[in-house]
Biopython code that builds the backbone (N, CA, C, O; Angstrom):
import numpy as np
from Bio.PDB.StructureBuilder import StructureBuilder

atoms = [
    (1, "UNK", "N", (26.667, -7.288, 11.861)),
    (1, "UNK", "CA", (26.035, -7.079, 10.586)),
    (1, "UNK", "C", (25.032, -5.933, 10.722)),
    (1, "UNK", "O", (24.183, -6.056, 11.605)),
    (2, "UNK", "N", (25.019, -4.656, 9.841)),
    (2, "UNK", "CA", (24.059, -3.735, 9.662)),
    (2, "UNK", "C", (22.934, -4.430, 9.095)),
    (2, "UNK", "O", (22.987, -5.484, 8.462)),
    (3, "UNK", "N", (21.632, -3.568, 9.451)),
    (3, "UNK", "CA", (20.336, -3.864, 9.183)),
    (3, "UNK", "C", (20.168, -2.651, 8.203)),
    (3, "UNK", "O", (20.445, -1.457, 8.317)),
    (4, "UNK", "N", (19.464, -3.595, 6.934)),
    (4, "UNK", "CA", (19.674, -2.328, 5.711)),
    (4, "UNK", "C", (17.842, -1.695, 5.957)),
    (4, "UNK", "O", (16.866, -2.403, 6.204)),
    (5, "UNK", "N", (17.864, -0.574, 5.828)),
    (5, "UNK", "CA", (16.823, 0.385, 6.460)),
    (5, "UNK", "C", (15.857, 0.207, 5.330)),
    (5, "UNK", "O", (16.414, 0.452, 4.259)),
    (6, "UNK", "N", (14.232, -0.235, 5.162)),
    (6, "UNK", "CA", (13.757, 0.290, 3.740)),
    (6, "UNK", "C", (13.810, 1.828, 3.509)),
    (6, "UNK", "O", (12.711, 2.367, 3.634)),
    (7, "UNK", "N", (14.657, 2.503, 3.255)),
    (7, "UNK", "CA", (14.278, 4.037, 3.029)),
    (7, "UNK", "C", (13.393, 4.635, 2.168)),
    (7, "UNK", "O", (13.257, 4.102, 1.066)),
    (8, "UNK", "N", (12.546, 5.954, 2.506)),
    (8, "UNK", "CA", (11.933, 6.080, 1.733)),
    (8, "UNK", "C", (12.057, 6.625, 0.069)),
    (8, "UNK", "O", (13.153, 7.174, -0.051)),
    (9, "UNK", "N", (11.635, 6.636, -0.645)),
    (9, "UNK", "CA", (12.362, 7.030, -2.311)),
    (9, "UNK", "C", (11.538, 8.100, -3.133)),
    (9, "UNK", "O", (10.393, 8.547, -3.195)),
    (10, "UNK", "N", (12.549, 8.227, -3.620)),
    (10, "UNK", "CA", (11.983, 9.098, -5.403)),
    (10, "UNK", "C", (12.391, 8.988, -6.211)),
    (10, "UNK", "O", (13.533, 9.248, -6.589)),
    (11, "UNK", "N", (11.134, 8.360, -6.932)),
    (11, "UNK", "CA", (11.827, 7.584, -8.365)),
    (11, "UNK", "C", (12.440, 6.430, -8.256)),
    (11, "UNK", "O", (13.288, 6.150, -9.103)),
    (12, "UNK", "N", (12.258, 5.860, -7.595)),
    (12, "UNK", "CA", (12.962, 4.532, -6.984)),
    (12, "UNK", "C", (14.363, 4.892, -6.544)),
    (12, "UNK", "O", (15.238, 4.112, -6.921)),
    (13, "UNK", "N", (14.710, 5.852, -5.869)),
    (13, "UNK", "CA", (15.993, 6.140, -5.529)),
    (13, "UNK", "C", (15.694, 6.520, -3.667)),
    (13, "UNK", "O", (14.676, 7.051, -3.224)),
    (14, "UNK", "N", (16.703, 6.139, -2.986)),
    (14, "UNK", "CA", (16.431, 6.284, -1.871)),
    (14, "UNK", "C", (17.159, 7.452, -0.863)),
    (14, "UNK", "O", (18.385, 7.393, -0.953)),
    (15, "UNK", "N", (16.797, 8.227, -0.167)),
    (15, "UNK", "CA", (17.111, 9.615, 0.492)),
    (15, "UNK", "C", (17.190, 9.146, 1.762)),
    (15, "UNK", "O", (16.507, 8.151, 2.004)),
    (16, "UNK", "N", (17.692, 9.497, 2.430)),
    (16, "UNK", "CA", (18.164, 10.086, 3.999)),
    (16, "UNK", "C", (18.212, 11.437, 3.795)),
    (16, "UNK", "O", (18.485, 12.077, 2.780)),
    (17, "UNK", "N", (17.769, 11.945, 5.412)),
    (17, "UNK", "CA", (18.252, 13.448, 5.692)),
    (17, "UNK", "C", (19.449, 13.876, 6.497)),
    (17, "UNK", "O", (19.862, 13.108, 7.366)),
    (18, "UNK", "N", (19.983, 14.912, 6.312)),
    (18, "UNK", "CA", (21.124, 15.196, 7.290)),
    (18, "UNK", "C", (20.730, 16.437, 7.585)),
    (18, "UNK", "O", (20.523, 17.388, 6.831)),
    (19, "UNK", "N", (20.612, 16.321, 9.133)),
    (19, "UNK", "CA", (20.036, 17.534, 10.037)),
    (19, "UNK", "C", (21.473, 18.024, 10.620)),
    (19, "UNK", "O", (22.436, 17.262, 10.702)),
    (20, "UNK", "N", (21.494, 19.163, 10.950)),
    (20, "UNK", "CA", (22.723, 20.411, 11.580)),
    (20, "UNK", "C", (21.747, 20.260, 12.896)),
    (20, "UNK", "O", (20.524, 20.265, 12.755)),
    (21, "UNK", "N", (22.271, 20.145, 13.980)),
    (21, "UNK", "CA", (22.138, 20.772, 15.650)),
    (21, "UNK", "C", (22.825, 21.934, 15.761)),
    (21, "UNK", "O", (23.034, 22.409, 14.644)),
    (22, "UNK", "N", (23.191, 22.479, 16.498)),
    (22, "UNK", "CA", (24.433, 23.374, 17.099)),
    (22, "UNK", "C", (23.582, 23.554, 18.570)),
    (22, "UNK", "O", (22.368, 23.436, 18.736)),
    (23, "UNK", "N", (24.393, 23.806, 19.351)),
    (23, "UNK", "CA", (24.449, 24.865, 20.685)),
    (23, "UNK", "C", (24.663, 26.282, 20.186)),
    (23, "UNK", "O", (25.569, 26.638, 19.432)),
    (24, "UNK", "N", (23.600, 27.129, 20.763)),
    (24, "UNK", "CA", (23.519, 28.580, 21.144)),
    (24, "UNK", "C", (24.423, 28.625, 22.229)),
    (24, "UNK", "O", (24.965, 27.651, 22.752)),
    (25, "UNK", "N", (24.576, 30.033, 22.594)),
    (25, "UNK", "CA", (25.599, 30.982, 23.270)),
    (25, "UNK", "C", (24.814, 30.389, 25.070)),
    (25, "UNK", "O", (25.524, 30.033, 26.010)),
    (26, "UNK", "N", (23.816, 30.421, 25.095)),
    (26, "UNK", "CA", (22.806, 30.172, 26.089)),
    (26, "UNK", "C", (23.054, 28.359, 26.624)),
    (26, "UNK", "O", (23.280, 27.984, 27.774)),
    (27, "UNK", "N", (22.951, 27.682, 25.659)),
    (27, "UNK", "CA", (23.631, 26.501, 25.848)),
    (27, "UNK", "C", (22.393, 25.365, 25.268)),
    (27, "UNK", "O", (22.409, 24.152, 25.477)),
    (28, "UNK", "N", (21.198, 26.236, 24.384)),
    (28, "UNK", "CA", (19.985, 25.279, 24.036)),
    (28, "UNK", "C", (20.279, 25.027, 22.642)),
    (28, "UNK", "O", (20.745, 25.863, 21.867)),
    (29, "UNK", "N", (19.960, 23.737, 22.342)),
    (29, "UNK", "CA", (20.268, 23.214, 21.261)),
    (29, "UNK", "C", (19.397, 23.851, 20.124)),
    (29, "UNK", "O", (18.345, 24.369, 20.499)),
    (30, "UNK", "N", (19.618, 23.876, 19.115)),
    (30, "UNK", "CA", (18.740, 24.515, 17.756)),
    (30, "UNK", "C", (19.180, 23.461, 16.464)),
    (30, "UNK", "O", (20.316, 23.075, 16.186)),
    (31, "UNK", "N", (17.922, 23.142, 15.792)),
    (31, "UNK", "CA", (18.323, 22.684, 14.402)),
    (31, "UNK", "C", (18.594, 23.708, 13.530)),
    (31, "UNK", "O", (17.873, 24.705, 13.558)),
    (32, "UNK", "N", (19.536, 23.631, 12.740)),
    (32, "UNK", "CA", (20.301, 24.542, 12.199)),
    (32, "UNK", "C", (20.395, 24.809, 10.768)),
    (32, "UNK", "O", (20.649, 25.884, 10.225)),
    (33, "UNK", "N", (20.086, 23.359, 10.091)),
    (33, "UNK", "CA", (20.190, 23.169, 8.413)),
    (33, "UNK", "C", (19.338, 21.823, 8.529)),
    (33, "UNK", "O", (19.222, 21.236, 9.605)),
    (34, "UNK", "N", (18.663, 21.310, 7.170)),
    (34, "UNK", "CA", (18.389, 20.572, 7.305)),
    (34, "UNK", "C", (18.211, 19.667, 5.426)),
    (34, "UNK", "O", (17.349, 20.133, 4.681)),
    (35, "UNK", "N", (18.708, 18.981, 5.137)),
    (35, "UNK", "CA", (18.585, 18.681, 3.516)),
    (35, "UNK", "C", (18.235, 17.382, 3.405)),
    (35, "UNK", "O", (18.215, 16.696, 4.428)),
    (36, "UNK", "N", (17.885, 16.795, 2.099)),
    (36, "UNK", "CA", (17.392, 15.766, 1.885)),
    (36, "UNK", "C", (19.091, 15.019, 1.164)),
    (36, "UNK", "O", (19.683, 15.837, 0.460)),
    (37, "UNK", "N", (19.714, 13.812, 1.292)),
    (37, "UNK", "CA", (20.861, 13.179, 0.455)),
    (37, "UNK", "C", (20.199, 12.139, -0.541)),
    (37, "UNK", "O", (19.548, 11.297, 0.078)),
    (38, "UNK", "N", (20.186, 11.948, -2.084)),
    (38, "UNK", "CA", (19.491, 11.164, -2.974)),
    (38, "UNK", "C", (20.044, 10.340, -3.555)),
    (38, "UNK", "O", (20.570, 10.843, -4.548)),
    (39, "UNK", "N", (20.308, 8.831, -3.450)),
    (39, "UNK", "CA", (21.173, 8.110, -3.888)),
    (39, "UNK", "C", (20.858, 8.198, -5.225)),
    (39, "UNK", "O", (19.746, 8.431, -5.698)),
    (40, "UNK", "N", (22.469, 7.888, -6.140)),
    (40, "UNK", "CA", (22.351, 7.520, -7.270)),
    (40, "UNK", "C", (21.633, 6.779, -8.343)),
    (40, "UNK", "O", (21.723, 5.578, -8.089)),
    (41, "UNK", "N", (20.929, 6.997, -9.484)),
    (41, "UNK", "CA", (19.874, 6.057, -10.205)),
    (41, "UNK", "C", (20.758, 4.641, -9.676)),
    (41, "UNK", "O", (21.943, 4.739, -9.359)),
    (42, "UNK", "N", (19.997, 3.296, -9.626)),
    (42, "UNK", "CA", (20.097, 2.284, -9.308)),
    (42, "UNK", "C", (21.528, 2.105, -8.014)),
    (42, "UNK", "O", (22.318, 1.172, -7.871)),
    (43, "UNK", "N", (21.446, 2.945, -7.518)),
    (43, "UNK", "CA", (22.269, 2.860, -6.088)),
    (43, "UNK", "C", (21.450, 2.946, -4.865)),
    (43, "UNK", "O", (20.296, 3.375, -4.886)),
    (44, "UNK", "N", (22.126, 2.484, -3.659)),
    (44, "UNK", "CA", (20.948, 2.633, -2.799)),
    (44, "UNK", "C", (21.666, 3.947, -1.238)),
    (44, "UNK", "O", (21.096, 4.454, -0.273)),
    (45, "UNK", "N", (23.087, 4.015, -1.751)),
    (45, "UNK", "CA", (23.848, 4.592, -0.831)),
    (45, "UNK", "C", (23.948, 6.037, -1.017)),
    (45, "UNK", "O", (24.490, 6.429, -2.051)),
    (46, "UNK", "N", (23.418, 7.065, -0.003)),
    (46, "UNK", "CA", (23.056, 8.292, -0.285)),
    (46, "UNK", "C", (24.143, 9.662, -0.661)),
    (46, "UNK", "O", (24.062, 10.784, -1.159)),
    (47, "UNK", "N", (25.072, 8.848, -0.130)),
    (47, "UNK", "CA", (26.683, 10.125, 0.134)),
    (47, "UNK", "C", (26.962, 10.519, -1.459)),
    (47, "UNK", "O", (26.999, 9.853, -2.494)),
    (48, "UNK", "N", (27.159, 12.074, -1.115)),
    (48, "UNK", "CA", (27.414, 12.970, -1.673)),
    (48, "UNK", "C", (28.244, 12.762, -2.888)),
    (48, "UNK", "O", (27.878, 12.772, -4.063)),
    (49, "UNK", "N", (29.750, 12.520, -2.257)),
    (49, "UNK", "CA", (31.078, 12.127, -2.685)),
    (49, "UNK", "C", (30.699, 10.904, -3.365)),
    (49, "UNK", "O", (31.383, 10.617, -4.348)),
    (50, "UNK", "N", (29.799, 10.161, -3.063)),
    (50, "UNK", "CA", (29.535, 8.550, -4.098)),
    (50, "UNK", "C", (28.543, 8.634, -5.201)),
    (50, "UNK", "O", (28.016, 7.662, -5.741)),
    (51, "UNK", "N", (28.344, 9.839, -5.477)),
    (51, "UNK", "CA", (27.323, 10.144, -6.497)),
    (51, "UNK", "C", (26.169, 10.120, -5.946)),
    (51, "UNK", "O", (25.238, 9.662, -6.609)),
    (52, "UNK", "N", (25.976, 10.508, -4.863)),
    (52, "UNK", "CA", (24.281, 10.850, -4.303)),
    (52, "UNK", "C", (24.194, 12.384, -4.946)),
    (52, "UNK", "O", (25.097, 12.788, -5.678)),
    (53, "UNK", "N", (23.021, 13.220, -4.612)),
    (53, "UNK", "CA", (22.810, 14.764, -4.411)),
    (53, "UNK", "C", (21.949, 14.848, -3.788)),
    (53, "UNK", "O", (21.067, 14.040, -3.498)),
    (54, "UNK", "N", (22.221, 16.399, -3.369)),
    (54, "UNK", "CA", (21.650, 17.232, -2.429)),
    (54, "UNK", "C", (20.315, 17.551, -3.127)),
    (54, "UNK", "O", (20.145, 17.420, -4.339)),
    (55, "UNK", "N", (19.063, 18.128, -1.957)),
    (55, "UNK", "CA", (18.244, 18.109, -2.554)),
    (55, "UNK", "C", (17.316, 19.046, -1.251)),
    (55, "UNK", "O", (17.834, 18.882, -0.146)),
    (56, "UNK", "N", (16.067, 19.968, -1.235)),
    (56, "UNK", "CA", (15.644, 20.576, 0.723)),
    (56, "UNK", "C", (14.984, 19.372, 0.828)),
    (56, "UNK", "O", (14.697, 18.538, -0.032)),
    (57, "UNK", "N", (14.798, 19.409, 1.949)),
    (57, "UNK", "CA", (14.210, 18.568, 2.732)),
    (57, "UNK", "C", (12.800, 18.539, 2.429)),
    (57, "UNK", "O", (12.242, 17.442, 2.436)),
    (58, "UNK", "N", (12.102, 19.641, 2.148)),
    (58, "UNK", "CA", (10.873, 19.783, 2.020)),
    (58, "UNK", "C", (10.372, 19.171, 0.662)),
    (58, "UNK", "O", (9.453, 18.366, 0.512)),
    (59, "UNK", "N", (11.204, 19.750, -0.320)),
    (59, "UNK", "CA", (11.201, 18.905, -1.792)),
    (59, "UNK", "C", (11.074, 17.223, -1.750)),
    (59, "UNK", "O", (10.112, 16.687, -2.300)),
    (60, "UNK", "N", (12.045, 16.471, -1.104)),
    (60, "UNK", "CA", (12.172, 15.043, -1.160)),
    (60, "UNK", "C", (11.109, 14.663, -0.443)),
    (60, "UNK", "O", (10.264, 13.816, -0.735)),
    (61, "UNK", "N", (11.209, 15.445, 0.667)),
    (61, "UNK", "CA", (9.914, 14.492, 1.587)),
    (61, "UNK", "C", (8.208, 14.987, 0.854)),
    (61, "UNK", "O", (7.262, 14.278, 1.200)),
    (62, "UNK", "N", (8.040, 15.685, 0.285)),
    (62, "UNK", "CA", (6.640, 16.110, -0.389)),
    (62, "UNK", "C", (6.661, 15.139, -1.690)),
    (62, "UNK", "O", (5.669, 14.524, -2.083)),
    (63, "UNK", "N", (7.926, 15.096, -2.291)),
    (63, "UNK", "CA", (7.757, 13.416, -3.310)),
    (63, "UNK", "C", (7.321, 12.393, -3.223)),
    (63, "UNK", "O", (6.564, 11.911, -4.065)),
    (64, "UNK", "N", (7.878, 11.543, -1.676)),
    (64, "UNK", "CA", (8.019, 10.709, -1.100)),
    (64, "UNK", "C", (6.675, 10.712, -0.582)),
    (64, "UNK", "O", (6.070, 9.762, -1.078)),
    (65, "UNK", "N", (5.794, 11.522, 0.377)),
    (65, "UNK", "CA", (4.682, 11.784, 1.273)),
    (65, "UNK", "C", (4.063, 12.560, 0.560)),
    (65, "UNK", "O", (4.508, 13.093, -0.456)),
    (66, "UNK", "N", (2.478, 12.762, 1.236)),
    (66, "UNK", "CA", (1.804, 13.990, 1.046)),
    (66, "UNK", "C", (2.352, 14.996, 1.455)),
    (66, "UNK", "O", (3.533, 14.723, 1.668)),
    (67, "UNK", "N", (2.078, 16.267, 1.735)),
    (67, "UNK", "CA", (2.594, 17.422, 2.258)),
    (67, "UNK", "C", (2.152, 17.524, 3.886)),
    (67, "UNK", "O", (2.721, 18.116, 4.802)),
    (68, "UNK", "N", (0.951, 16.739, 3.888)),
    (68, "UNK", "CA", (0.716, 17.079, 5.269)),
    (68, "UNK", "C", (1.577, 15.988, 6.405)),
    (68, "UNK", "O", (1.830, 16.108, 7.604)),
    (69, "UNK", "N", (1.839, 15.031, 5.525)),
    (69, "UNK", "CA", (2.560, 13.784, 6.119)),
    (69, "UNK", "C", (3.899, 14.496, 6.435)),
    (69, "UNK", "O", (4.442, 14.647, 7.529)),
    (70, "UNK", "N", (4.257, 14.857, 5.321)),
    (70, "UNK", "CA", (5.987, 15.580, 4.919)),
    (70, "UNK", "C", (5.792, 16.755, 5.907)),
    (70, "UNK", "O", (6.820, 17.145, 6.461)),
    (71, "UNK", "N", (5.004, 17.179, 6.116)),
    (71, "UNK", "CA", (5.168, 18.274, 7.328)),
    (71, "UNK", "C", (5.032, 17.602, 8.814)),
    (71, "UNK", "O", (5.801, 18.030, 9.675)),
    (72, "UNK", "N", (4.021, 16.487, 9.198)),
    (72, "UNK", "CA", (4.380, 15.926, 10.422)),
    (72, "UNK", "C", (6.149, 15.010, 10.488)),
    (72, "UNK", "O", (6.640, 14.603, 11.541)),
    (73, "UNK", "N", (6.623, 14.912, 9.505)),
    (73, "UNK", "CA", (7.619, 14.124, 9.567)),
    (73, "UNK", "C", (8.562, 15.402, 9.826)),
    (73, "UNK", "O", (8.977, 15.561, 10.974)),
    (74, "UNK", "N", (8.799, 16.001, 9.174)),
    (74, "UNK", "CA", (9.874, 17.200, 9.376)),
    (74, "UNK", "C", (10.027, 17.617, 10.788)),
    (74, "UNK", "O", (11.151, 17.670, 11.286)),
    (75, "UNK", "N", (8.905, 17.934, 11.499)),
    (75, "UNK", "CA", (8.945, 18.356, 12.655)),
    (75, "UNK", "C", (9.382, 17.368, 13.820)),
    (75, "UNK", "O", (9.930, 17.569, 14.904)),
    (76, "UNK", "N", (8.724, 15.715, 12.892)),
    (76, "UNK", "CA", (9.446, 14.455, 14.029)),
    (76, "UNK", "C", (10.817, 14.554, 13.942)),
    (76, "UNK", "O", (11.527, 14.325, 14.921)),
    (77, "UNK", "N", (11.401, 14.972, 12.532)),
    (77, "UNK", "CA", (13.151, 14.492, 12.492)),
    (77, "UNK", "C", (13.667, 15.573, 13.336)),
    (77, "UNK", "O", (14.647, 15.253, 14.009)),
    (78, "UNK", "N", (13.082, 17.242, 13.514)),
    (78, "UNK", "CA", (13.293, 18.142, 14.047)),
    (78, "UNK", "C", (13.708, 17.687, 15.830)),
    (78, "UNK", "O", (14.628, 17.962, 16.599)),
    (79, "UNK", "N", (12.211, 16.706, 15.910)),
    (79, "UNK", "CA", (12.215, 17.188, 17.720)),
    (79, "UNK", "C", (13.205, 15.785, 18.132)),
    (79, "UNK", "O", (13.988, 15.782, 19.082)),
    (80, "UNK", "N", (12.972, 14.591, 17.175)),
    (80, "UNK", "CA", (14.072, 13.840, 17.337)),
    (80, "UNK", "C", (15.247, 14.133, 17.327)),
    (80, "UNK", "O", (15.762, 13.828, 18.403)),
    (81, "UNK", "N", (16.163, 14.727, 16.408)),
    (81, "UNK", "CA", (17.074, 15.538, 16.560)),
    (81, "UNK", "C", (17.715, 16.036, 17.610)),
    (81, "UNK", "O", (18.911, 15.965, 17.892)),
    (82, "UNK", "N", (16.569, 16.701, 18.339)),
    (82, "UNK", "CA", (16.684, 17.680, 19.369)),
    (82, "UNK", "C", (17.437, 17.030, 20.604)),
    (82, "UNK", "O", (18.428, 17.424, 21.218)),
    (83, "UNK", "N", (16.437, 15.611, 20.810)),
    (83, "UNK", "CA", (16.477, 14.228, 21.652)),
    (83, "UNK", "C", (18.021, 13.381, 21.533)),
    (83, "UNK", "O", (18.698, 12.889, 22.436)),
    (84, "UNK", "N", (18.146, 13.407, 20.781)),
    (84, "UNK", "CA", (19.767, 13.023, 19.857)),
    (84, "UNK", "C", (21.185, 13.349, 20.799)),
    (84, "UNK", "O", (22.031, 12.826, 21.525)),
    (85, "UNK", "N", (20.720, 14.689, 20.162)),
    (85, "UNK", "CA", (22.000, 16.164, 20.849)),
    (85, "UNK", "C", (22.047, 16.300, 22.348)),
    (85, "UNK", "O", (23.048, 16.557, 23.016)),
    (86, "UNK", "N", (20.535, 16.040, 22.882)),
    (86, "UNK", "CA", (20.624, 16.339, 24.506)),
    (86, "UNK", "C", (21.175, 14.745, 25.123)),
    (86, "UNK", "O", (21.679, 14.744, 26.246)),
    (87, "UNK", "N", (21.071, 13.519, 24.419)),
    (87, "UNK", "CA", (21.553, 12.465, 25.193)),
    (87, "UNK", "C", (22.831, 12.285, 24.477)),
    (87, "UNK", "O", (23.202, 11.118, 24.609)),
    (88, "UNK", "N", (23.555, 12.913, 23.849)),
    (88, "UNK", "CA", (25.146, 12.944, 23.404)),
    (88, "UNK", "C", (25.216, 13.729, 24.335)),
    (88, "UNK", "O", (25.651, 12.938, 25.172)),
    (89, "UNK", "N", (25.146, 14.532, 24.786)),
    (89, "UNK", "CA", (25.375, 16.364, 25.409)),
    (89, "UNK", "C", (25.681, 15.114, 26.625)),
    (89, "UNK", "O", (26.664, 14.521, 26.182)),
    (90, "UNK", "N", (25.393, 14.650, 27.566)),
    (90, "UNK", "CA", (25.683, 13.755, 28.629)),
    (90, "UNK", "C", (26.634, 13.520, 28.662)),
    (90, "UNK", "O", (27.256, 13.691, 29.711)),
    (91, "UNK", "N", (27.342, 12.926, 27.359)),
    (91, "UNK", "CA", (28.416, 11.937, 27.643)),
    (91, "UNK", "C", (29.791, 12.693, 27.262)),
    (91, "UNK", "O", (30.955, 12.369, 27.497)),
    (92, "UNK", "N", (29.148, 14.034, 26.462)),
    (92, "UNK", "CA", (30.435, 14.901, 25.622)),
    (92, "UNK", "C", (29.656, 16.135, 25.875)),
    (92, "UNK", "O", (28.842, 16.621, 25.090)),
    (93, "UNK", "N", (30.061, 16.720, 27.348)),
    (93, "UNK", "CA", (29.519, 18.006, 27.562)),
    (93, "UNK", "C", (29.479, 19.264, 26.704)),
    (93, "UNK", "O", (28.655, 20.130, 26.409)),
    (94, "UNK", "N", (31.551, 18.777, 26.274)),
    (94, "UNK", "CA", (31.915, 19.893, 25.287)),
    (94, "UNK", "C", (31.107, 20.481, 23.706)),
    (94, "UNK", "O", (31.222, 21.529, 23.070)),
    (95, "UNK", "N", (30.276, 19.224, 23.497)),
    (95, "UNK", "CA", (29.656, 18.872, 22.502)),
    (95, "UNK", "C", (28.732, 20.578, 21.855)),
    (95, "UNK", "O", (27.808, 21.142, 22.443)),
    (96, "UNK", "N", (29.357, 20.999, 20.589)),
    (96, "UNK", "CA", (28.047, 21.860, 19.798)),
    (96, "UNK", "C", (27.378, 22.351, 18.675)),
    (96, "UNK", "O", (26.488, 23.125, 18.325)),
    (97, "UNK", "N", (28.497, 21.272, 18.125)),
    (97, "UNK", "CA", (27.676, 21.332, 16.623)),
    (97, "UNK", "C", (27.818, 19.532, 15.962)),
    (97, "UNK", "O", (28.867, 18.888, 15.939)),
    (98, "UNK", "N", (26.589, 19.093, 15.529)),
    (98, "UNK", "CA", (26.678, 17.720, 15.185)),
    (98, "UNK", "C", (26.178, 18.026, 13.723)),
    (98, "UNK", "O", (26.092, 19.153, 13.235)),
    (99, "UNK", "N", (25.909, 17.011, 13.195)),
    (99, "UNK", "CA", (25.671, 16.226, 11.776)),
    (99, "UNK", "C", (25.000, 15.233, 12.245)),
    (99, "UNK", "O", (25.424, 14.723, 13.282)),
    (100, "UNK", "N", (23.738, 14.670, 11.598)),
    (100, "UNK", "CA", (22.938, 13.440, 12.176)),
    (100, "UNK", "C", (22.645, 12.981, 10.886)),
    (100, "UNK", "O", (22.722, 13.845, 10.013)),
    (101, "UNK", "N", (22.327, 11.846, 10.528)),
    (101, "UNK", "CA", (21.973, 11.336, 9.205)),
    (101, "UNK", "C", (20.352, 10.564, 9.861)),
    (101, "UNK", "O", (20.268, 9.624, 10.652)),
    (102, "UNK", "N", (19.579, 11.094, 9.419)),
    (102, "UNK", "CA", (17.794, 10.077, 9.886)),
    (102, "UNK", "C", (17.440, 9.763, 8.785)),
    (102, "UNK", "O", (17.297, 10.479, 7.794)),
    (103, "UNK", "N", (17.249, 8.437, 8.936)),
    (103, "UNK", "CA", (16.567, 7.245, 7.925)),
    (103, "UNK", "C", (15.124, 7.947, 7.974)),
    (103, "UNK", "O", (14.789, 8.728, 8.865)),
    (104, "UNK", "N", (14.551, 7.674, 7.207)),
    (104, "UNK", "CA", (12.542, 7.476, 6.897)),
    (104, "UNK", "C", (12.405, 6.722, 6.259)),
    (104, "UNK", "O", (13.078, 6.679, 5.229)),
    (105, "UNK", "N", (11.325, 5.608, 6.594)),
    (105, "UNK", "CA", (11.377, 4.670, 5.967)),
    (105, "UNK", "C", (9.953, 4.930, 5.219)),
    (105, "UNK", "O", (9.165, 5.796, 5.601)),
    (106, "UNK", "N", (9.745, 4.165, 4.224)),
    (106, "UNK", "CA", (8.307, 4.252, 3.277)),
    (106, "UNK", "C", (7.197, 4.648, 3.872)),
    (106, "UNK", "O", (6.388, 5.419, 3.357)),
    (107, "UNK", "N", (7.082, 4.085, 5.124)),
    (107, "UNK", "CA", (6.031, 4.450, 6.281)),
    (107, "UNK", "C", (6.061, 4.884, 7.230)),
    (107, "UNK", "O", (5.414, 4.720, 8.264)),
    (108, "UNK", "N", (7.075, 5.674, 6.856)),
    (108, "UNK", "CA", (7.412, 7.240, 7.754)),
    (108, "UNK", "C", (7.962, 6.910, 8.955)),
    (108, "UNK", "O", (8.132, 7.894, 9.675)),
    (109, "UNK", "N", (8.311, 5.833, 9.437)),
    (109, "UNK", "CA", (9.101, 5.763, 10.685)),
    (109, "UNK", "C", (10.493, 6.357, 10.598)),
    (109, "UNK", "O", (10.940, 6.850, 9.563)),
    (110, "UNK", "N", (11.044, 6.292, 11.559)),
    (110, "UNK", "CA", (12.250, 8.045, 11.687)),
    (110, "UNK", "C", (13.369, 6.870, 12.596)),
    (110, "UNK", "O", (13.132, 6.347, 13.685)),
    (111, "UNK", "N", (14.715, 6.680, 11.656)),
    (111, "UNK", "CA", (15.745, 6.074, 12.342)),
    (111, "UNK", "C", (17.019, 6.954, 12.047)),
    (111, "UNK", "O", (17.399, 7.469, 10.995)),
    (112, "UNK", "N", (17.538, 6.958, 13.273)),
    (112, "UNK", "CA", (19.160, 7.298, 13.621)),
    (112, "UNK", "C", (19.980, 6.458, 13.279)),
    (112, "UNK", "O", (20.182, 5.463, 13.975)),
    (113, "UNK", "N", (20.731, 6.719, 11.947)),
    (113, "UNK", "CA", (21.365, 5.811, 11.351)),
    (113, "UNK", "C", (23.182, 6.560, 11.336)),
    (113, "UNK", "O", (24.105, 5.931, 10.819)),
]
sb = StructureBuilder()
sb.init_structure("model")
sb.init_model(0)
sb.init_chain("A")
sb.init_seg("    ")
for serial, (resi, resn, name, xyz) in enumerate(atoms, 1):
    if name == "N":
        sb.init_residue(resn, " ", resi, " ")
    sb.init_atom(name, np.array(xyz, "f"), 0.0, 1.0, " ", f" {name:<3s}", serial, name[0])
structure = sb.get_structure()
């Protein structure tokens, strides 16, 4: 059984982010893109294709947070991220471009969902 995440919202609607990694030519990981996904009025499921939308990252999370909050969080999903890619990179050397989906929850805690 999944554990349903409180995510954080706007407007009573709830967002996840989806961060881009890639590998450089060099072989160091870089975040690459980074957007906010906004579930549907009275939905709680964020995907695109199910009637969520896209939205920056900076926009949703400055709704959701203050700006100064929304800026320490950005940089957590950033370096988390980072942390992500290098303990996949272990198991799938070949590994260099991912997709990550990170929860935030109301009180800013940061999950790999």
């Amino acid at each position: 059984m999944q554990e349903r995440i409180p995510l954080a919202e706007i407007e009573g609607r709830p967002f996840d982010l989806r961060v881009t990694v890639q590998r450089g030519w060099g072989g160091d990981w870089q975040v690459t893109g980074l957007f906010a996904k906004l579930a549907p009025p009275g939905g709680f499921v964020s995907n695109i294709a199910r009637g969520g939308e896209a939205l920056s990252s900076s926009f949703a999370l400055e709704k959701a947070f203050s700006r100064a909050i929304a800026a320490h969080i950005r940089m957590a999903v950033e370096t988390f991220s980072l942390i992500i890619a290098r303990c996949l990179e272990q198991d799938l050397p070949g590994l260099a471009d991912i997709g990550l989906d990170i929860g935030i929850t109301k009180d800013g805690r940061i999950f790999f969902i």
